[in-house]
N, C-alpha and C positions, 0 to 999 in steps of 0.2 A: 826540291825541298827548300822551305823556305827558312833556313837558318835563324833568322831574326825571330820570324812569330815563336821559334820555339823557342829561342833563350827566352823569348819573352814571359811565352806559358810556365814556363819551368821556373820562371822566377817567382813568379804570384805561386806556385804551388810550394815553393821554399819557404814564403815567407808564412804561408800559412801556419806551418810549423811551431809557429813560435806564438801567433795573432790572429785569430781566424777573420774572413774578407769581413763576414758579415753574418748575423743571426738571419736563416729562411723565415718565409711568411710560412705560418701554418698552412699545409696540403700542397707548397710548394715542392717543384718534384727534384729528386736528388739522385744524385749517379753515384756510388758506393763501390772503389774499387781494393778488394781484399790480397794484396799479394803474401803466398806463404811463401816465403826467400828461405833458404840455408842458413843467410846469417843476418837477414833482418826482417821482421814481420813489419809491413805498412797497409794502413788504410786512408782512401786519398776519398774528398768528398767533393763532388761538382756538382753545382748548380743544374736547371735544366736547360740551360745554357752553355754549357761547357765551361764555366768561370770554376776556377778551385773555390772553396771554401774553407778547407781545413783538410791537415794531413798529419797523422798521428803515424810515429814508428819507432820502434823499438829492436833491441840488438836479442835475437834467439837462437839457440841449439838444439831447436825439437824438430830439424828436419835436417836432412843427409841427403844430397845430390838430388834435389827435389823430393823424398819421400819424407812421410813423417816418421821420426823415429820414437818421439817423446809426444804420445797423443796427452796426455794430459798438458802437459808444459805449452802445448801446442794452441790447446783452448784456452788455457789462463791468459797464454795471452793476447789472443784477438779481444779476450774479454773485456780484456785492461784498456787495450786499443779503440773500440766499440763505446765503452764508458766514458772515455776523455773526449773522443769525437762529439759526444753524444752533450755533454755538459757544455762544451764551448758553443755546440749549434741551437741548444734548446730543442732539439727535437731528437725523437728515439729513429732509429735505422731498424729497418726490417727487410732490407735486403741488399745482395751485392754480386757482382761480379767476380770471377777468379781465374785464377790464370796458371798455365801447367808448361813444363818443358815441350816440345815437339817430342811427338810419337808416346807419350806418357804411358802407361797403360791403365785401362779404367777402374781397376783396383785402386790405385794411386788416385784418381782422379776421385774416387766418391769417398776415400778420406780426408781429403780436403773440403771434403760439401761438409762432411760430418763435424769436421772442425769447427766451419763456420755455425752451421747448425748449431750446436754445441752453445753459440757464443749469443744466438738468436736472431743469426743473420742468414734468410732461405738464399740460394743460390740460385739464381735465373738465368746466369749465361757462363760457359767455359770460354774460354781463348788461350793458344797458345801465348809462350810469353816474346817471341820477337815479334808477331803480328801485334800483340797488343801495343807491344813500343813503337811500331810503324802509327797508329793510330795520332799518337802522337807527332811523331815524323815528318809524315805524310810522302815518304820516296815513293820514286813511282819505279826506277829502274834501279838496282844493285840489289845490295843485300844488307839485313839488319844482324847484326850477330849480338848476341846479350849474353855477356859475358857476366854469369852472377858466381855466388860464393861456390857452388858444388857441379854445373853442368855449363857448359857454350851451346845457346840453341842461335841454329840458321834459318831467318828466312829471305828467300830468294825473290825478289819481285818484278815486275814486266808489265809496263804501262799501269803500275798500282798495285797488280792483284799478285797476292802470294801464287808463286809455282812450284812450288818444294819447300819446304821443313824438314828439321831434323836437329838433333842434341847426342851430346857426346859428356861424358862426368869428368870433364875436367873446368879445372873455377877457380875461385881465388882458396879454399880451403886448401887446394893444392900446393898454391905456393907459401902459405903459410907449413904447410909439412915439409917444404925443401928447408925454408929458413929454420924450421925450427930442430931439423936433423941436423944441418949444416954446424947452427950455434949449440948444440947438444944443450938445450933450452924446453923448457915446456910449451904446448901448441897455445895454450893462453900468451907465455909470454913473449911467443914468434909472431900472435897475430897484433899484441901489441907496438909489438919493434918492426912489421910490416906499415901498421896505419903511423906512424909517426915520420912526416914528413922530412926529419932531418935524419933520417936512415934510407931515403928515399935511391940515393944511387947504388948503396949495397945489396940492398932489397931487388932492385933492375938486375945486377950484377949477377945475384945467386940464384936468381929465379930467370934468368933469360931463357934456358933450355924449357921451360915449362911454358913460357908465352909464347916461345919457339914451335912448340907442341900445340896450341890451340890454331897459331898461324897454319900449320897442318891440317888441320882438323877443316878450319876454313876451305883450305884448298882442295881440300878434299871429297865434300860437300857442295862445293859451286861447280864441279868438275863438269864440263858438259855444257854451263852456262853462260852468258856472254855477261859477265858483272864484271863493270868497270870501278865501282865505288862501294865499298864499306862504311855501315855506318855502324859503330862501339856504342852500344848502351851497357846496363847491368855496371851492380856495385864497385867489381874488380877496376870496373876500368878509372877506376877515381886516379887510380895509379900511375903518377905522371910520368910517363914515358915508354906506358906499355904501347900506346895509338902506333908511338916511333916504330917499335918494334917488330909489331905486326906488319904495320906499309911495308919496311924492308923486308922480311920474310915471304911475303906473298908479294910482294912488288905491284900494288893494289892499292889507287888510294886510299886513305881515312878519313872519314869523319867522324868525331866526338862532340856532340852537341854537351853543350854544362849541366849539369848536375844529372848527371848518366844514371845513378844511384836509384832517382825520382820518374824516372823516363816511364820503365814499365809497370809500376805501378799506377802511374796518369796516365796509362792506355787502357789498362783493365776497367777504370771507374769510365772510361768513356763509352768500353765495350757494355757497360750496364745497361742493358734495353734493348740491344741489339738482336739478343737473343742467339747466338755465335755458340758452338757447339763443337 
């Protein structure tokens, strides 16, 4: 894995954010990847190049450990998402990539098309979501685990190619529900006293058992396999100190490439074309 090109990548797809790279030439071709997250919807827009261009995201509660629970909430706001993309690039999107937990079921999976549908965006290619983050990546040997708000999905890889997948419902929603039983607090305002970085050691503190528990989940899943390195993508792991956590738990290095949040959804717009199912 070459660490460098990916802070690299990851960095132009940050800044997009805020600046898009560049306006496409009309019929210029575009990679469109739609992540429905737990706790943030993103769409990431690549040249046909692989260069980002723009990345639109927004904070949602219309899906539950990857399912949607709020279909309406769900398409407003890819809509909104689709619309901003759409005015920075000068050109409309009419299609996109998505991306689902390992083992998802296909109920699950065609409301998610329907979502996008929904927003006017047809769906050409499914991918898991640590395969898709691998895309990004590029390991050839360990394992990627994407730790996002509602599920940890594994995958396992060997000289490149995925050999096992699988997801488990535990995520960051979770340790927002330890912090927020703990402080006898509302889950709004456990998730806000979780993201503020000067709560950052008590947050480690009262959620260790629970990162404890994903570190399980890991080990449990590569059982069998010969992975030497871990690499943390997905939202949760913004959380400075959980990378620590898991290494000693599973005694397994870590890697944390930067901005882990952005990782799988710049996998999914890559898988655009790939036709990945």
């Amino acid at each position: 894995m070459d660490l460098t090109a990916v802070h690299t990548f990851m960095s132009e797809v940050e800044r997009c954010r805020t600046q898009p790279a560049r306006r496409p030439g009309e019929g210029e071709e575009l990679r469109v990847g739609l992540d429905l997250g737990t706790c943030f919807t993103v769409i990431v827009v690549l040249d046909g190049n692989n260069r980002p261009l723009t990345c639109e995201m927004e904070r949602s509660n219309a899906l539950k450990d990857g399912v949607v629970v709020d279909y309406h909430a769900a398409c407003e706001t890819v809509e909104r998402l689709k619309r901003r993309a759409e005015e920075k690039l000068g050109r409309e999107l009419y299609e996109c990539a998505i991306a689902m937990p390992p083992g998802t079921e296909q109920t699950d999976s065609r409301t998610h098309r329907y979502v996008a549908q929904a927003a006017g965006l047809e769906v050409t290619d499914v991918i898991d979501e640590p395969t898709a983050a691998n895309l990004v990546l590029g390991m050839q040997d360990g394992a990627v685990v994407d730790i996002g708000g509602g599920t940890t999905g594994i995958s396992v890889l060997k000289d490149g190619k995925v050999i096992a997948v699988a997801d488990q419902p535990t995520g960051g929603t979770h340790l927002t529900l330890v912090i927020a039983g703990n402080r006898h607090i509302s889950f709004d305002e456990a998730e806000a006293f979780k993201l503020d970085a000067a709560n950052r050691m008590e947050v480690l503190h009262l959620t260790t058992p629970v990162i404890e528990k994903m570190g399980q989940i890991i080990l449990d899943e590569i059982a069998g396999y010969d992975v030497k390195t871990l690499c943390l993508v997905g939202g949760t792991c913004c959380l400075a100190g959980l990378d620590g956590i898991i290494e000693r738990y599973t005694g397994i290095p870590v890697i944390q490439p930067e901005n882990a949040l952005l990782i799988t959804p710049a996998g999914i717009a890559l898988a655009h074309g790939s036709h990945q199912t």
